[in-house]
N, C-alpha and C positions, 0 to 999 in steps of 0.2 A: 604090597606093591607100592603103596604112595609112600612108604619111609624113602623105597630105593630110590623113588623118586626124585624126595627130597633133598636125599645125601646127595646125589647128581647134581643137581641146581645148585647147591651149597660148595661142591667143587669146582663147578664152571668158575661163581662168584668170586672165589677165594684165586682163582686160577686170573680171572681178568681183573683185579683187584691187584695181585702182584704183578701185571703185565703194564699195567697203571703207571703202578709206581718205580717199576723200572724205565718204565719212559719218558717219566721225570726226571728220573736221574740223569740221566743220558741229554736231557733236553738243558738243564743245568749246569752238568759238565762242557757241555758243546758253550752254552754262553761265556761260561766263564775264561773258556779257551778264546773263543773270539774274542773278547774283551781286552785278555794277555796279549794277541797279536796286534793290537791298534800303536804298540809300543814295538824299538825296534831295541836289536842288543845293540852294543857299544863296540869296535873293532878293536878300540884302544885301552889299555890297561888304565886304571887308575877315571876311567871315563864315566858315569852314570847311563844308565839306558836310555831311549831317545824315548821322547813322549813328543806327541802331534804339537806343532806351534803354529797346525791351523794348515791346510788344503792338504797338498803329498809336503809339506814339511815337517822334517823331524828335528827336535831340538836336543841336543846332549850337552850337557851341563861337567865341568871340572873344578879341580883346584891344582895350580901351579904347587908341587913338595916344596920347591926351594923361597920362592917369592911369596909362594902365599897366594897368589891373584884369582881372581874367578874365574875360568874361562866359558865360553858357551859358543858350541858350535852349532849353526845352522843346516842341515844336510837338505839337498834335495835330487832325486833321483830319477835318471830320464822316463819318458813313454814307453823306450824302445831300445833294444838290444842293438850292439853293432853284428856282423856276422862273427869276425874276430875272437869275439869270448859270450857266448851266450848265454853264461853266468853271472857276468856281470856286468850291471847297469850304468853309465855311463853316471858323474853326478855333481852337482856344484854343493862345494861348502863355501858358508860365509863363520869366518873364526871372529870373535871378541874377545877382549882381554878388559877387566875392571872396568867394565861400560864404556869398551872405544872399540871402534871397529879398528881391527888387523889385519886381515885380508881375507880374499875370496878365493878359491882355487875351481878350475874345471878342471874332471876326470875325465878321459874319457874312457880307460877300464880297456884300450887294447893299444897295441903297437902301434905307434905312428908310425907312415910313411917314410923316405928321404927326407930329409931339407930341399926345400924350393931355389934358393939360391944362397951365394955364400954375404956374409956383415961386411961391412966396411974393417975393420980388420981380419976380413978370415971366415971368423969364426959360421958355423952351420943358420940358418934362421929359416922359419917355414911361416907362410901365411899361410892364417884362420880367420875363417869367415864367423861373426857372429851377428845373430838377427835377434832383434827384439821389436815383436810384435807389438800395435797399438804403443809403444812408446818408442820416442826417439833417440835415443841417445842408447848406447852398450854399455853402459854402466852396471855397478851392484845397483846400483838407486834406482836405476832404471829398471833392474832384471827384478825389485823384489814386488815391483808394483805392475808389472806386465800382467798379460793374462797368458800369451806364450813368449816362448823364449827359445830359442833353437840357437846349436852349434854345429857349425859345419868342418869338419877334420879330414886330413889328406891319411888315411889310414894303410895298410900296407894290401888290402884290395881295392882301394880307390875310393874315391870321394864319400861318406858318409854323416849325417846328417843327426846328431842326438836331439831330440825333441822332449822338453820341458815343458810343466804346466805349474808354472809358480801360483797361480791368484790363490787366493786364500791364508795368504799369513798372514799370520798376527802381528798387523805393523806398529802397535802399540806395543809388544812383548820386544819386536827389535828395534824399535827407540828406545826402549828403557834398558836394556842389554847392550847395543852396541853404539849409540847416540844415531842412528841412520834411519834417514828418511827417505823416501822412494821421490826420487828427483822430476820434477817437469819442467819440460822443456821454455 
């Protein structure tokens, strides 16, 4: 009777011994996963993956085929969905070309509204409201050193609002990438 004992004990052991180590695995594979997602894929061909350049910014790095040039783009992607596309996020990029800033773009990822009223020639124009919180001015310079940053769009259910949380870049990584510094007033 104490072998059968034995041989019991000896199976439980072996039994939560592999239960162990399959929990490790799994506890390994899960970090390694999270790790991968701290990085985001690239939309654009020919683009590198976006790696953190520090709070919700992601940074994707290129090279021009023709020119040669560097490029690096800054992405940042709002708090909040509009109702329009609930897929996707609303989001400013800041573009560089061989360490000069290019330009800035806001997305806001669904259909605008009408135009507001017509140009002095004609042509369609609509105001937008832009807010930047604790700094003055609606600048890139302004928006990369904010702590929020909000954009208000006349959308095609009415007024909504995309909400940004820039702080946290690395304003050293875009003075040395695009020569820009976060302006004050």
């Amino acid at each position: 009777m104490n072998a059968s004992r034995l041989l019991h004990v000896r199976n439980h052991s072996a039994l939560a011994a592999g239960i162990m180590f399959a929990t490790l695995v799994l506890m390994a594979a899960a970090a390694v996963s999270a790790g991968a997602q701290q990085g985001a894929m690239s939309p654009y061909q020919g683009e590198g993956d976006g790696v953190s350049a520090g709070g919700k910014w992601m940074e994707f790095r290129s090279e021009d085929k023709m020119t040669g040039a560097k490029k690096v783009r800054f992405e940042l992607l709002s708090n909040n969905y509009f109702r329009e596309d609930p897929d996707y996020k609303p989001r400013v990029e800041i573009t560089c070309s061989d360490g000069k800033y290019k330009r800035a773009v806001f997305n806001p990822g669904a259909r605008l509204g009408r135009p507001d009223y017509p140009g002095f020639w004609g042509q369609p124009k609509m105001e937008v409201m832009v807010r930047i919180l604790s700094m003055d001015k609606g600048t890139v310079r302004g928006a990369i050193g904010a702590q929020v940053f909000n954009v208000e769009v006349r959308t095609r259910t009415g007024y909504a609002i995309a909400e940004f949380s820039p702080a946290g870049l690395n304003l050293d990584e875009v003075r040395h990438t695009c020569d820009l510094t976060p302006h004050k007033p």
